[in-house]
C-alpha positions in Angstrom: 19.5 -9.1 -11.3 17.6 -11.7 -9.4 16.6 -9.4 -7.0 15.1 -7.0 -9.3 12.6 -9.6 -10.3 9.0 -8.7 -8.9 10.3 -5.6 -7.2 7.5 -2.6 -6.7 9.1 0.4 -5.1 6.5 3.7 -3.9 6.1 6.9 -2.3 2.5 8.1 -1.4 -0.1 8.9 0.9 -2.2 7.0 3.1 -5.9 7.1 1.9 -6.9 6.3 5.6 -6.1 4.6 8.9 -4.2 1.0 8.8 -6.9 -1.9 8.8 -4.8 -3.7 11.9 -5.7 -7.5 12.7 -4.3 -10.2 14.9 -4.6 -13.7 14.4 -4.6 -16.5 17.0 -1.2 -17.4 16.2 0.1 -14.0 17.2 0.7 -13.1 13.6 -0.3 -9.3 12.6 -1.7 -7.9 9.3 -1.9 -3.8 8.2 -3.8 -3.5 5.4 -4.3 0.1 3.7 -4.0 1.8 0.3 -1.4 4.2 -0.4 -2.2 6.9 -3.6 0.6 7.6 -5.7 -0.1 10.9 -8.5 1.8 11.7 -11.8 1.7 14.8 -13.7 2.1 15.2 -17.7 0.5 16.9 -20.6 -2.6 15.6 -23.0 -2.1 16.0 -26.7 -3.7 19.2 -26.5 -0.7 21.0 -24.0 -2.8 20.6 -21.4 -1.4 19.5 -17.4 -3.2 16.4 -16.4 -2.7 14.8 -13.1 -3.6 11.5 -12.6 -3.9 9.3 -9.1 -3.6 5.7 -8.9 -4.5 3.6 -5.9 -2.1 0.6 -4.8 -3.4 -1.9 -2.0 -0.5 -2.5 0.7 -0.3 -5.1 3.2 2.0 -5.6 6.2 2.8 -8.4 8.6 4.3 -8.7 11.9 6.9 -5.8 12.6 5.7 -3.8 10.2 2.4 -4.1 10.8 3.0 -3.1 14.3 5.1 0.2 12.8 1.4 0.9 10.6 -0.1 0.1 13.8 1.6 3.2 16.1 3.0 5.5 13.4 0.6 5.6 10.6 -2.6 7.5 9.7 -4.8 8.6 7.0 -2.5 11.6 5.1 0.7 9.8 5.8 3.7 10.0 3.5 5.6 6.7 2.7 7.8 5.0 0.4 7.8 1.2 0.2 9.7 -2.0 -0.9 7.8 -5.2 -1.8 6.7 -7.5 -4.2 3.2 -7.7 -6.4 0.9 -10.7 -5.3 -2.3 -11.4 -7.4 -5.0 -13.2 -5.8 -8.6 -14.3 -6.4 -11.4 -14.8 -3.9 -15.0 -15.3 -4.1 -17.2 -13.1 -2.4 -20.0 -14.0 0.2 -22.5 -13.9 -2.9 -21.1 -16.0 -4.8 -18.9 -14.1 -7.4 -15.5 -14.1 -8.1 -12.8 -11.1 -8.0 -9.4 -10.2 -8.3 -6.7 -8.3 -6.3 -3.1 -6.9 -7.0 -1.8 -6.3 -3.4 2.0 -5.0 -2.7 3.3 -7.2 0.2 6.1 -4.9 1.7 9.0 -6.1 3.4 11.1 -2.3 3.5 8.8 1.1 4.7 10.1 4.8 5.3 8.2 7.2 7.1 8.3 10.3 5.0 7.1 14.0 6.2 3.5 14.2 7.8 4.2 10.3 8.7 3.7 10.3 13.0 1.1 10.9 15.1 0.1 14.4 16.3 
């Protein structure tokens, strides 16, 4: 059961291109967001479909696999663990992030380059 702990598991589609950078130390980063939708029906009978966004980021092999494979429409399903973070922006104010660090990605249908 330890390894269930802070486990995030999804399927969805890229909203755009990977964000790829490389640091001085050779390390690489992907960053993207991946939409997952549900379906299910409102007190009233009615079908509502609902997206939610999830921010992903990649380092190193796998960012390098984001890098050459992935684009905007891409279907995926990901392993990884939730990180929160705060930061302070360049005016001043601070905000908060849930990222998904992945450590497992499958290319699903529609996932290489045409």
């Amino acid at each position: 059961m330890a390894n269930l702990r802070n486990s995030v598991q999804l399927i969805g589609r890229l909203g755009k291109d990977p964000e790829i950078k490389t640091f001085d130390t050779s390390k690489k980063l992907a960053t993207f967001s991946i939409a997952t939708n549900s379906t299910y029906r409102n007190q009233k009978g009615e079908k509502v479909e609902e997206t939610q966004w999830h921010n992903l980021v990649l380092w190193d092999g796998l960012a390098d696999i984001a890098a050459q494979y992935l684009k905007k429409g891409s279907e995926i399903a990901i392993e990884g663990k939730l990180v929160h973070r705060t930061y302070e922006t360049s005016a001043g104010d601070k905000r908060s992030i849930t990222e998904v660090v992945v450590n497992d990605l499958v290319m699903l249908r529609g996932s290489s380059r045409d």
